[in-house]
Structure formats: structure tokens, C-alpha cells
C-alpha positions in Angstrom: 0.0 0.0 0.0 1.5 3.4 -1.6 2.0 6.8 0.5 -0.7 7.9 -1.6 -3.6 5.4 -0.7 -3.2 5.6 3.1 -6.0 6.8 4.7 -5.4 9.3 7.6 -7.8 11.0 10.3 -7.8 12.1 13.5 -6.6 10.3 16.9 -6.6 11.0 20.7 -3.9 9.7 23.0 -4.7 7.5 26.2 -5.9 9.7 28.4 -3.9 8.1 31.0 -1.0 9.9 29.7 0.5 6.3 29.2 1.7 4.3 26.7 -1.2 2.7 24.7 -2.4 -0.7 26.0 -5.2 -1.1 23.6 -6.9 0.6 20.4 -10.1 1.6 19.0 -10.4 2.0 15.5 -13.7 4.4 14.7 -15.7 3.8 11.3 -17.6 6.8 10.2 -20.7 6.6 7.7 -21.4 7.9 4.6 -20.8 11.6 3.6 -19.8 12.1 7.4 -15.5 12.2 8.5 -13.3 10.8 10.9 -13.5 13.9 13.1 -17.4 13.3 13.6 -17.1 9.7 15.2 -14.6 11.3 17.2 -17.3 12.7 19.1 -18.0 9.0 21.4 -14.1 9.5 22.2 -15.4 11.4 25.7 -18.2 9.1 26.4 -15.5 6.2 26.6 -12.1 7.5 27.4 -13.0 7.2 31.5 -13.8 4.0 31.7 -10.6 3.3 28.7 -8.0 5.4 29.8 -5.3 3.4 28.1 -6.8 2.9 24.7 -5.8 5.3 21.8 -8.5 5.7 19.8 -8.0 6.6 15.8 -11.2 7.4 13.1 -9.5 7.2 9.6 -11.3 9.3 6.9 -12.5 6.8 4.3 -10.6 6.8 0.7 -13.0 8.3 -1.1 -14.9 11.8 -1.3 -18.2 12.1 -0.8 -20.3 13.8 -3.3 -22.5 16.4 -2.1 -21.3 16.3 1.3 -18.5 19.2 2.2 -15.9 17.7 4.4 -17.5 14.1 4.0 -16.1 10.8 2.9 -17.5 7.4 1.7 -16.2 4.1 1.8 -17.6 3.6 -1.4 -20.5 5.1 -3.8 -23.9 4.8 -3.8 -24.9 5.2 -6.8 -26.3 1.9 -6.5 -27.8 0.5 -3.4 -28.0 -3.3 -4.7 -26.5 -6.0 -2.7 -24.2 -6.7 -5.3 -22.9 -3.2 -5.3 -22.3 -3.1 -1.4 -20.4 -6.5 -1.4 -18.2 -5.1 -4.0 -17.9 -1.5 -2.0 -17.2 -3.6 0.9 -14.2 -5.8 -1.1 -12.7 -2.2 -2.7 -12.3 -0.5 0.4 -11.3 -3.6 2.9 -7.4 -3.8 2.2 -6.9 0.2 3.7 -8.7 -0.9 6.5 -6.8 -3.2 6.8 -3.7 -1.8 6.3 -4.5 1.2 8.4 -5.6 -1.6 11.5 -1.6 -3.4 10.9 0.0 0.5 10.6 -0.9 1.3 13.8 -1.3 -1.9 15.4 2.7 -1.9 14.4 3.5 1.1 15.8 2.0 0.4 18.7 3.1 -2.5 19.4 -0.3 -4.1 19.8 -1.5 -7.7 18.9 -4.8 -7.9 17.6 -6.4 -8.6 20.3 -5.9 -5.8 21.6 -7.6 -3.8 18.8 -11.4 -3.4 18.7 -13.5 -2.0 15.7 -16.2 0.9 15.8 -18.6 1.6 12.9 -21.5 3.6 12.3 -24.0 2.6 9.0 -21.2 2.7 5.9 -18.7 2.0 8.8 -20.5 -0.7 10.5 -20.7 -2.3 7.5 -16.8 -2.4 6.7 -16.5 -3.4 10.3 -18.5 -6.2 9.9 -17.1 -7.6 6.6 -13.2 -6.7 7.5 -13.3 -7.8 11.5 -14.4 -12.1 10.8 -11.9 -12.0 7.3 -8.7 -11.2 9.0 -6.4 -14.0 10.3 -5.7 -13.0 14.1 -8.7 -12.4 15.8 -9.6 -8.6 17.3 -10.9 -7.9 20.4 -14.2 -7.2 19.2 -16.6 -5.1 17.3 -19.7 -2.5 17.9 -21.8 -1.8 14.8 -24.1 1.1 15.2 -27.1 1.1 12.5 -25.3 -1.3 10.3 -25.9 -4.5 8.6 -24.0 -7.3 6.7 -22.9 -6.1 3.2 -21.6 -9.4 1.8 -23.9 -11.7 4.2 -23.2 -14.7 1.5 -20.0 -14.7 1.5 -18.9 -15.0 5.3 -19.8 -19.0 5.5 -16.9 -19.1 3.1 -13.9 -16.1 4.0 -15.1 -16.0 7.6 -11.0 -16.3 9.6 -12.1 -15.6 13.1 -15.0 -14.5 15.0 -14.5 -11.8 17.1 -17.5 -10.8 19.6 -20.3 -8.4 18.3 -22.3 -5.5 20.0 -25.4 -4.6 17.4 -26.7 -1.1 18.4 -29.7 -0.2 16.0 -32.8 2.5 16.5 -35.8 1.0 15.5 -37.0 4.0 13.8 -33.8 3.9 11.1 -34.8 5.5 8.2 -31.7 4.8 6.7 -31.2 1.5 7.3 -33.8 -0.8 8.3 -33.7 -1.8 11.9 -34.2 -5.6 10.3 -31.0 -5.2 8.9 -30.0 -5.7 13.0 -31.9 -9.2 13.4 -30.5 -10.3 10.5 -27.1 -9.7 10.7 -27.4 -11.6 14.6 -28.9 -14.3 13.2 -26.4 -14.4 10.1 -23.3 -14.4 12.6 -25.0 -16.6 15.5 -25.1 -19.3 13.2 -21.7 -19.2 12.3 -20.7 -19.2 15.9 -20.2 -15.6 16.8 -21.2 -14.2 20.1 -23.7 -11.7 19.4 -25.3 -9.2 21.5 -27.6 -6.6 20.7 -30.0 -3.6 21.3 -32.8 -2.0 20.2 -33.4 2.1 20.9 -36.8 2.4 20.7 -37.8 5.4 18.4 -34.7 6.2 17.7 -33.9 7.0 14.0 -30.3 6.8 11.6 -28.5 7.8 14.9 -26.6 6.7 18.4 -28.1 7.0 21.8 -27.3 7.1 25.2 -27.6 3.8 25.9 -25.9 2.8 22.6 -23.1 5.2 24.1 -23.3 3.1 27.0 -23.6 -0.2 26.0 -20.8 0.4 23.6 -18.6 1.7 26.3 -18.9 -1.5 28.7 -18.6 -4.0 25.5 -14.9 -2.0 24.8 -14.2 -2.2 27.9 -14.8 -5.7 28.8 -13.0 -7.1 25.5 -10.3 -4.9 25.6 -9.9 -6.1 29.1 -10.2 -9.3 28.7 -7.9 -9.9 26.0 -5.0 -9.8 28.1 
């Protein structure tokens, strides 16, 4: 991967002041930017004072949307157009996770995955293909992108917190159930929750649940 097709965004330091003993990797949705998801960084950083949290911008600029990103188009909302967004933009993910996990000196396990919508969905699809298991992974108002093709690439199967509004406009709270049931049958450990009335957004007790699921993989990773 070339200088060029890095992707960057912003990051906060533990707030320990110490070394970094774990990492969050923030996914942010369509149109939105890295600096956006940063905004759950104060809801968690008590509770994870040694994680360094990072939210890369994804590769591509969003139409329409000043400032905003997308990890890929959607010019078509098919299901064969999100499994192929999915598979174009997984290697940076990727290779922004190993980057930092590197100069950290972090194992995998130690690294846990964030994503809201567009960036739940990369979560979802990169997290299960990569060799070395991660800690874990929240997806906020998300859903499976290439459901079909996990019985096949799934590697390892980290452990899932599903956070989705059941008044998503955007994407349909079934999206949640399925995805669950999807994963549960592959053997994944699967929790998730419903906000009622809550639309194409995250809550307080998203925030929260979120929190304690970071906390308690990153923990228990050891």
C-alpha cells in the first residue's frame, strides 16, 4: 500500500498519559469524516483510559457532502454493489488496522473496531476476514454487506455488539436481526440492542452499552 492510498484521520492519546495498552479503530458513515465519530471519544475514554483511539477518513470523497467521505458510492444501493464497496475499500482498512497496530506494538487482540452505517458495514465484513482475531466489534445502525460470503472467508470471530434505532430511516432496523442471526449461526457471540424510536443515529444507551462492551474485551484480552 502506496503513501498515496493511506488513509489518515484524526486520533486521541490515552488519556492516561501512558503508553497505549489497547486501540479503537472508529468507522464513520457515509458523507460524514473521521473527526465526527470522534465525538463518542469522551463518552468512553474514563472507563478506557489506556486505549488510543483513531477514526481514519474513508478513501474516497463524498459527493454532495462538504468535508464528508465514503467508503464507497452509492450510486447503486443493490446488494451486489455493497459487497463489491465492501471488497474495494477492505485492504486500507486493513492496512490502516496493521499500521498502527505496528507502531503500537499491539497484537490484535488488543484492537477493537467501531462503525456507524457505511462504517459498520466495513467493520462487519473486514473484522471475521482477518487472520488473528480482534478484540471485538460494535456496529451502530449497520448491517452485513456481503452476508453470502462469510460461510466461506469467515477467519475468526471476534465478539459483536449490534446497536440499531428501530425508527432507522436509513437503514432498516431488520438489517440488525439479520445480521445476529447471520453471525450466530456461524458461531459468533452476538449481543444486541434495540433504541426504541430512535432513528439513523446513536443514543445514550448505545453510548453506554458500547462503552462496557470496549471495555470488557479490551480487558479481557489480556
Amino acid at each position: 500500500m502506496t503513501e498515496l492510498t493511506r488513509l489518515t484521520g484524526p486520533m486521541a492519546a490515552p488519556a492516561s498519559g501512558r503508553d497505549p495498552q489497547s486501540m479503537v479503530i472508529l468507522l464513520h458513515g457515509y458523507g460524514s469524516n473521521g473527526a465526527d465519530l470522534m465525538g463518542l471519544v469522551p463518552y468512553w475514554r474514563a472507563i478506557l483510559p489506556d486505549t488510543v483511539f483513531m477514526a481514519p477518513n474513508a478513501p474516497e470523497v463524498c459527493p454532495g457532502a462538504p468535508g464528508g467521505y465514503q467508503w464507497w458510492s452509492l450510486t447503486d444501493l443493490g446488494r451486489e454493489a455493497r459487497a463489491a464497496g465492501v471488497r474495494q475499500a477492505a485492504p486500507r482498512v486493513n492496512a490502516f488496522i496493521d499500521m498502527h497496530r505496528a507502531a503500537y506494538d499491539l497484537p490484535n487482540r488488543k484492537v477493537a473496531l467501531v462503525g456507524f452505517s457505511q462504517g459498520t458495514m466495513m467493520a462487519l465484513h473486514v473484522g471475521p476476514r482477518r487472520p488473528e482475531v480482534l478484540a471485538g466489534i460494535v456496529g451502530y445502525s449497520g448491517m452485513l454487506a456481503d452476508p453470502d460470503a462469510l460461510q466461506t472467508e469467515i477467519q475468526t470471530r471476534p465478539p459483536l455488539l449490534l446497536v440499531h434505532g428501530d425508527a432507522d430511516p436509513m437503514v432498516p432496523f431488520a438489517a440488525m436481526g439479520q445480521a445476529q442471526a447471520a453471525c450466530e449461526r456461524l458461531g459468533f457471540e452476538v449481543a444486541t440492542h434495540a433504541s426504541p424510536g430512535l432513528g439513523h443515529s446513536i443514543d445514550e444507551a448505545g453510548l453506554r452499552l458500547g462503552g462496557e462492551f470496549l471495555a470488557r474485551v479490551l480487558a479481557g484480552a489480556g
